[in-house]
C-alpha positions as CSV (number, residue, x, y, z in Angstrom):
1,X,-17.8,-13.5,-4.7
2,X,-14.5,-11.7,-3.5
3,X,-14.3,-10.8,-0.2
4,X,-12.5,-7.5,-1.6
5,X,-15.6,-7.3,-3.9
6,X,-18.5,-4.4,-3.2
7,X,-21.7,-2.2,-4.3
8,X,-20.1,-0.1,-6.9
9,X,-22.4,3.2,-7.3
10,X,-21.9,6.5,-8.0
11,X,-18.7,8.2,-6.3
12,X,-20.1,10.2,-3.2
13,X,-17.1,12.5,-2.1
14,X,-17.3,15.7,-0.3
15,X,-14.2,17.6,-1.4
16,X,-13.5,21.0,0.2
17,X,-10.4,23.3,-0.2
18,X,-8.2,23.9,2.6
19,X,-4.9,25.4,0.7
20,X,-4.1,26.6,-2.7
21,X,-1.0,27.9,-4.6
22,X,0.1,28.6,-8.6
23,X,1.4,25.2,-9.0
24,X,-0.6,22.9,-6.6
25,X,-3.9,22.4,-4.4
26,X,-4.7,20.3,-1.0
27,X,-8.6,19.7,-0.7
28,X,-9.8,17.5,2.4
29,X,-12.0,14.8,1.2
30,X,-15.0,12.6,3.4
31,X,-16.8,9.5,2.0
32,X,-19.0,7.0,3.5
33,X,-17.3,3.4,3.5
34,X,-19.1,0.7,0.6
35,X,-18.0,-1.8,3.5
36,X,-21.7,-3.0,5.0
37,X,-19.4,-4.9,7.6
38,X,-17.7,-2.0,8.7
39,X,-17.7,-0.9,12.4
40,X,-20.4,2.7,12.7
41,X,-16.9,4.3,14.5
42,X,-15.0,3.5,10.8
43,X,-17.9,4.2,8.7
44,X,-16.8,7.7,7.7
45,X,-13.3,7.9,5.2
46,X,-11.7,11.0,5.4
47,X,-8.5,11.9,3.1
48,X,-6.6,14.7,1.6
49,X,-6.1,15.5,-2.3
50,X,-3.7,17.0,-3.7
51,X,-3.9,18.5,-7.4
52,X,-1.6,20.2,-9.7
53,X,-3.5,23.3,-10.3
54,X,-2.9,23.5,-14.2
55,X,-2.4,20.2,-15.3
56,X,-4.8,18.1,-17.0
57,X,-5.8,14.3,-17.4
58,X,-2.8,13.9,-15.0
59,X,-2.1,10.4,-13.4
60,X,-2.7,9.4,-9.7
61,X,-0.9,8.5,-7.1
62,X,-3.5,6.7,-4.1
63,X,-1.0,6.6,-0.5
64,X,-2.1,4.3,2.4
65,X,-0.5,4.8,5.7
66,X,0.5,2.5,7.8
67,X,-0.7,1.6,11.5
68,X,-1.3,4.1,13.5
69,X,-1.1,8.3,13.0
70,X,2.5,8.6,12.7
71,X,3.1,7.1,9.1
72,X,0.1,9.7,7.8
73,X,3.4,12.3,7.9
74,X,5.7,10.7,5.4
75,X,2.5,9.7,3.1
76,X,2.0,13.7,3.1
77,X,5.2,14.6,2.3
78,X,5.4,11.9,-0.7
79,X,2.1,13.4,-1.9
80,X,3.9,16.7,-1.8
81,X,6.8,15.2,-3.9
82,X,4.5,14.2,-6.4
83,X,2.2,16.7,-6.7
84,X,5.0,19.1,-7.0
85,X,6.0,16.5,-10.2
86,X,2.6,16.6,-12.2
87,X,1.5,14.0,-10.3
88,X,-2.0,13.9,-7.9
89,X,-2.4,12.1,-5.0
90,X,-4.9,11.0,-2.6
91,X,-3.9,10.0,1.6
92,X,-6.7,7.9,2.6
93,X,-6.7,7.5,6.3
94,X,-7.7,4.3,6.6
95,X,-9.7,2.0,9.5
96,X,-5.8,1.7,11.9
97,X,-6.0,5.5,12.1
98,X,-6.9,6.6,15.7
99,X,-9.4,9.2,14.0
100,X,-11.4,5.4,12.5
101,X,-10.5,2.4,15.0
102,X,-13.1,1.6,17.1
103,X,-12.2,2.2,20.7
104,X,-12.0,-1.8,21.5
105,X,-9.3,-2.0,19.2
106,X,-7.9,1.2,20.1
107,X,-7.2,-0.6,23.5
108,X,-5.5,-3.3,22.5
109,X,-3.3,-2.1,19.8
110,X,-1.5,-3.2,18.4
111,X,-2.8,-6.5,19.2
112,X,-5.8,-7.7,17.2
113,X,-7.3,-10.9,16.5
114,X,-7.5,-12.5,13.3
115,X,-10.7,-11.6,12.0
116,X,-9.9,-7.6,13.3
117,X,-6.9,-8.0,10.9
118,X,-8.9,-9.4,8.1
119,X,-12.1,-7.0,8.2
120,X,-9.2,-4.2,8.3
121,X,-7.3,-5.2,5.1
122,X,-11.0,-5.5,3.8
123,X,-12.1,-2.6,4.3
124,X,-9.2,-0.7,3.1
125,X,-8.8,-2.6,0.2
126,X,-12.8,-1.3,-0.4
127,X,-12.0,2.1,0.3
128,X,-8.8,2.4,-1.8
129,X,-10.8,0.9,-5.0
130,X,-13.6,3.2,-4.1
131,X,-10.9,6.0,-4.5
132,X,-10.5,4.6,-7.9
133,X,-14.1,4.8,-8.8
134,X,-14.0,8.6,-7.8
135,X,-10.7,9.2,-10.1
136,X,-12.5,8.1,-12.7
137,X,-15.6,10.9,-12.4
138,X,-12.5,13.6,-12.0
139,X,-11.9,15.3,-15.3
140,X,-8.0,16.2,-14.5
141,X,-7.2,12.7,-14.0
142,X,-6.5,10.0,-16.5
143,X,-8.1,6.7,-15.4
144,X,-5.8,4.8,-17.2
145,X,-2.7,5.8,-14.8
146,X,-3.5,5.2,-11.3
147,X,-1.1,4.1,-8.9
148,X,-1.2,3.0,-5.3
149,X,1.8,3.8,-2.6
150,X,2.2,2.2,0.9
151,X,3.8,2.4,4.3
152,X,4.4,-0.3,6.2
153,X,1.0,-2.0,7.0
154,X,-0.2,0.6,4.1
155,X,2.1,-1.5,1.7
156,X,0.3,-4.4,2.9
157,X,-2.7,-3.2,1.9
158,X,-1.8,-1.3,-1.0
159,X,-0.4,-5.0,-2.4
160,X,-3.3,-6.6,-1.8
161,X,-5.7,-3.7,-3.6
162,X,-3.4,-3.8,-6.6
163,X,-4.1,-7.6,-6.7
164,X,-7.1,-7.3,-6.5
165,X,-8.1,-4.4,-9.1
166,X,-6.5,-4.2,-12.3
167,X,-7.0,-0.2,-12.7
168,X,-4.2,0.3,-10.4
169,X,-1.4,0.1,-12.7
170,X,1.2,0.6,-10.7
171,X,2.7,0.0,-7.4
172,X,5.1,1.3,-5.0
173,X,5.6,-0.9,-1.7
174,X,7.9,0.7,1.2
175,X,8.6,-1.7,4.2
176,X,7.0,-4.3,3.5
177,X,6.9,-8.2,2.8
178,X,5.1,-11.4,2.6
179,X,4.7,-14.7,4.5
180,X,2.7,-14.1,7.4
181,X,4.5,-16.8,9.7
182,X,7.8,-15.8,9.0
183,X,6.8,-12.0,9.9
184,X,5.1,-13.1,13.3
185,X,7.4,-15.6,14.4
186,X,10.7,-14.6,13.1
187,X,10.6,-11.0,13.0
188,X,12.3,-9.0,16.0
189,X,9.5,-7.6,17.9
190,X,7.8,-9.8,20.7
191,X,4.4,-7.8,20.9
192,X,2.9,-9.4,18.0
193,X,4.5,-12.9,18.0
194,X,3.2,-12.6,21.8
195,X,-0.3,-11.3,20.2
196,X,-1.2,-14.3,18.2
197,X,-4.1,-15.4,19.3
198,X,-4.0,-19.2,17.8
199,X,-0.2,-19.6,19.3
200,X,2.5,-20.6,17.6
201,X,1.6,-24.0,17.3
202,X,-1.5,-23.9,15.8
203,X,-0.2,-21.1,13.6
204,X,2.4,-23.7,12.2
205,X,-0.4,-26.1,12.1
206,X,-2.9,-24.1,9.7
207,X,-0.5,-22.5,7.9
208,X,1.0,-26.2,6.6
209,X,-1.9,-25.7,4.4
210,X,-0.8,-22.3,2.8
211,X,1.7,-23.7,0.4
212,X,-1.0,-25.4,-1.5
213,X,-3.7,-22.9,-1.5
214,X,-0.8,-20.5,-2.9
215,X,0.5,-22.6,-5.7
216,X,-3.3,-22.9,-7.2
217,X,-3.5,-19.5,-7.0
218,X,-0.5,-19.0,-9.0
219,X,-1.9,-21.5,-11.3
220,X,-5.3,-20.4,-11.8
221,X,-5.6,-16.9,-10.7
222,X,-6.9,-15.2,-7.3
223,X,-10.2,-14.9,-8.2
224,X,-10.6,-18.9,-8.8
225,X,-9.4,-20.7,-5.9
226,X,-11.3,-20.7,-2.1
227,X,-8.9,-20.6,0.4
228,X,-9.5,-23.1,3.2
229,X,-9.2,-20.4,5.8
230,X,-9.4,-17.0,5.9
231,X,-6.1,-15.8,7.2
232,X,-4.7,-16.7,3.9
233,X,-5.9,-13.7,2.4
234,X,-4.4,-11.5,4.7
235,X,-0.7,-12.8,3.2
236,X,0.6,-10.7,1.1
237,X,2.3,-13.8,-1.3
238,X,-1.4,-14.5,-1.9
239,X,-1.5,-11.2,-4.4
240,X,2.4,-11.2,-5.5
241,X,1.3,-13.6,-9.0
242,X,-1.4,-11.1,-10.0
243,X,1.0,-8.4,-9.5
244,X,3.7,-10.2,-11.5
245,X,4.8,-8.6,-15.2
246,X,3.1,-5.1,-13.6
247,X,5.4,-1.5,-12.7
248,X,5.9,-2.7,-9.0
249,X,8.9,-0.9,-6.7
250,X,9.8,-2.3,-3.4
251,X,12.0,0.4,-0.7
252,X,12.9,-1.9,2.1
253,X,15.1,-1.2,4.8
254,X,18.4,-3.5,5.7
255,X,17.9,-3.3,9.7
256,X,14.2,-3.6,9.8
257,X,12.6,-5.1,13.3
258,X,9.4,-5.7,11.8
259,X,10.0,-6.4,8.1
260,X,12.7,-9.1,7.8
261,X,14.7,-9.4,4.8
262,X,13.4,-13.0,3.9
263,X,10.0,-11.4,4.4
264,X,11.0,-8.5,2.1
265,X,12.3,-11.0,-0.5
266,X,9.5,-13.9,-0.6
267,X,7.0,-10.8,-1.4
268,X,10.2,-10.0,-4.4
269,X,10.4,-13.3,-5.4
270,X,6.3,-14.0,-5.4
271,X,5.5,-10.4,-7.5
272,X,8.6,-12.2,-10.0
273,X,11.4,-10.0,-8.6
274,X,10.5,-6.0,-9.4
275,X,13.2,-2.7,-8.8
276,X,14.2,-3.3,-5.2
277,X,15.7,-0.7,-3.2
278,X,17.8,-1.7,0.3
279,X,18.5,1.1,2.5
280,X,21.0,1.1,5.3
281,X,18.5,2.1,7.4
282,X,15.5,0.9,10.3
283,X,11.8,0.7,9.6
284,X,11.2,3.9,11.2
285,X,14.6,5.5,10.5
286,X,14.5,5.0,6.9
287,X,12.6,8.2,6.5
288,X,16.0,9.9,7.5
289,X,16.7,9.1,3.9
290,X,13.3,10.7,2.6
291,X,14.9,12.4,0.1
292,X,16.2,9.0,-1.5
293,X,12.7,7.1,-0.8
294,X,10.6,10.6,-2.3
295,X,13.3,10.7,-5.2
296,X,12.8,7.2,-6.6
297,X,9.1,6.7,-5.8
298,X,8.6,10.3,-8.3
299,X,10.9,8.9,-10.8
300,X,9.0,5.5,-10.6
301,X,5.8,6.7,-10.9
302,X,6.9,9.3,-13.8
303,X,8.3,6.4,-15.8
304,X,5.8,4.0,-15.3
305,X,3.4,6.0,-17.1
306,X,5.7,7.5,-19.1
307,X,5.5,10.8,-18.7
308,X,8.4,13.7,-20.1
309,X,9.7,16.7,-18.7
310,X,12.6,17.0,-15.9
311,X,13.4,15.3,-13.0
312,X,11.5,17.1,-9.6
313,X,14.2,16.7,-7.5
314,X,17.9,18.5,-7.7
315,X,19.6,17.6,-4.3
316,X,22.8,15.7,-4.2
317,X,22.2,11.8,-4.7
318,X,22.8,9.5,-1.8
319,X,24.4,6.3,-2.6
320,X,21.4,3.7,-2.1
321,X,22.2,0.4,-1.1
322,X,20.4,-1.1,-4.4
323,X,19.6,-5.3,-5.0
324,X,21.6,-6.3,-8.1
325,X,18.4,-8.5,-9.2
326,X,15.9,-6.1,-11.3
327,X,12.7,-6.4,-13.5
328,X,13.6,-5.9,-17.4
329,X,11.6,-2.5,-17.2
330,X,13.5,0.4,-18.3
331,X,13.1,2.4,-15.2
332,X,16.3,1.6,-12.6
333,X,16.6,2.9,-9.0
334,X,18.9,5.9,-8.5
């Protein structure tokens, strides 16, 4: 049995109405957590939906934030992009939020050990494909187009819950990447390679066995390989082959501390090298260039399930610093 695996039952979501206009609704939504491991302080999910208010059977867009509060602002503002566009969206907050950590971790972020980190991408991972199982009770949305969208850590995330459940049938991954050594030891921010608890050494040690455990999974799928230690699964390039030959977008940013570019591009190369986007930009500064990001993530989603109609967005284009190397989909970055 998956670790991402859970008690699917009927969709148990209290959705309440906090703003509506002509073209668009935001309801706040609350659901219990089908994760029996979760902590009682995370047990609760709460989340915002956005609706277009005359649409029908409309595809959906599912946004995971990244760690901490402050990436909850750009995920509303994208859901505003899209719903805006025809397009619904759901901003989980997940267990990193402040409103969901329990207050152990909350002291030590954001250092956590190795088994915090894992029961956190669990848990998510739960709760986004729980999200799922509700879109498909909702009579405005079409089950068969449901994407996920991710910040930072909430790209993490969002990668591995796309991996992991083939109703998601698209993806759109902003600073983000893969290889877990090369993102705690090489990146440029001491905190975390400083917070590894095994040390660097021992790190090196257990990951020697990574390579291996990741070419079986490219050979026989996710599902049928054990991984000789847990970490593994909390390594992005562990979900890139089940995303590969699937409408994925990567947005990375050129001077990223946290995300660096050989990260970026072993995720690329793993998911069998998608639309990537470079921006000149930092991992927190790249939202300077929100309409670029909000522009191409709409136009993403709109082509991936091939909707019609007119673009959503009329400002003046930005040159974006695009990587040469795309998928043979017909949708290009702009």
């Amino acid at each position: 049995m998956s670790p991402f695996d859970y008690s699917r039952g009927k969709p148990d979501f209290i959705v309440e109405m906090e703003k509506a206009n002509p073209k668009w609704s935001r309801s706040s939504v609350t659901f219990v957590t089908a994760d029996p491991a979760a902590h009682n302080e995370s047990r609760i999910v709460k989340g915002e939906y956005y609706r277009p208010t005359q649409a029908r059977k409309v595809p959906l867009a599912i946004i995971v934030h990244g760690l901490g509060d402050q990436t909850v602002f750009p995920c509303k503002m994208l859901a505003r992009s899209l719903v805006k566009s025809g397009i619904a969206c759901l901003v989980l907050h997940t267990v990193f939020h402040s409103t969901r950590m329990p207050e152990a971790m909350k002291k030590r972020a954001p250092i956590f050990t190795c088994d915090e980190w894992f029961e956190g991408h669990r848990t998510s991972v739960i709760e986004v494909r729980q999200g799922i199982d509700w879109a498909e009770s909702r009579p405005e949305i079409n089950p068969e187009q449901i994407a996920v969208i991710g910040v930072s850590l909430g790209g993490f995330i969002a990668s591995m819950a796309m991996g992991v459940d083939a109703r998601l049938k698209a993806g759109a991954f902003i600073t983000m990447g893969g290889d877990a050594m090369m993102l705690g030891y090489e990146g440029k921010v001491d905190i975390f390679r400083k917070g590894y608890v095994c040390g660097e050494e021992e790190c090196r040690r257990i990951h020697a066995e990574y390579p291996e455990y990741l070419a079986q999974v490219t050979e026989k799928g996710l599902g049928n390989v054990i991984p000789s230690k847990q970490c593994f699964l909390n390594d992005t390039l562990t979900f890139g082959p089940s995303l590969k030959g699937r409408p994925v977008l990567m947005i990375n940013a050129l001077w990223d501390k946290y995300i660096p570019r050989k990260a970026a591009l072993r995720f690329w190369e793993k998911c069998a090298r998608p639309a990537i986007i470079w921006l000149p930009a930092g991992h927190v500064t790249i939202w300077g260039l929100y309409p670029v990001i909000s522009r191409n993530v709409v136009r993403f989603i709109r082509s991936a399930f091939s909707l019609q109609g007119r673009r959503s967005w009329s400002l003046p284009r930005i040159r974006d610093v695009i990587h040469r190397k795309h998928s043979t989909a017909s949708w290009r970055p702009v």
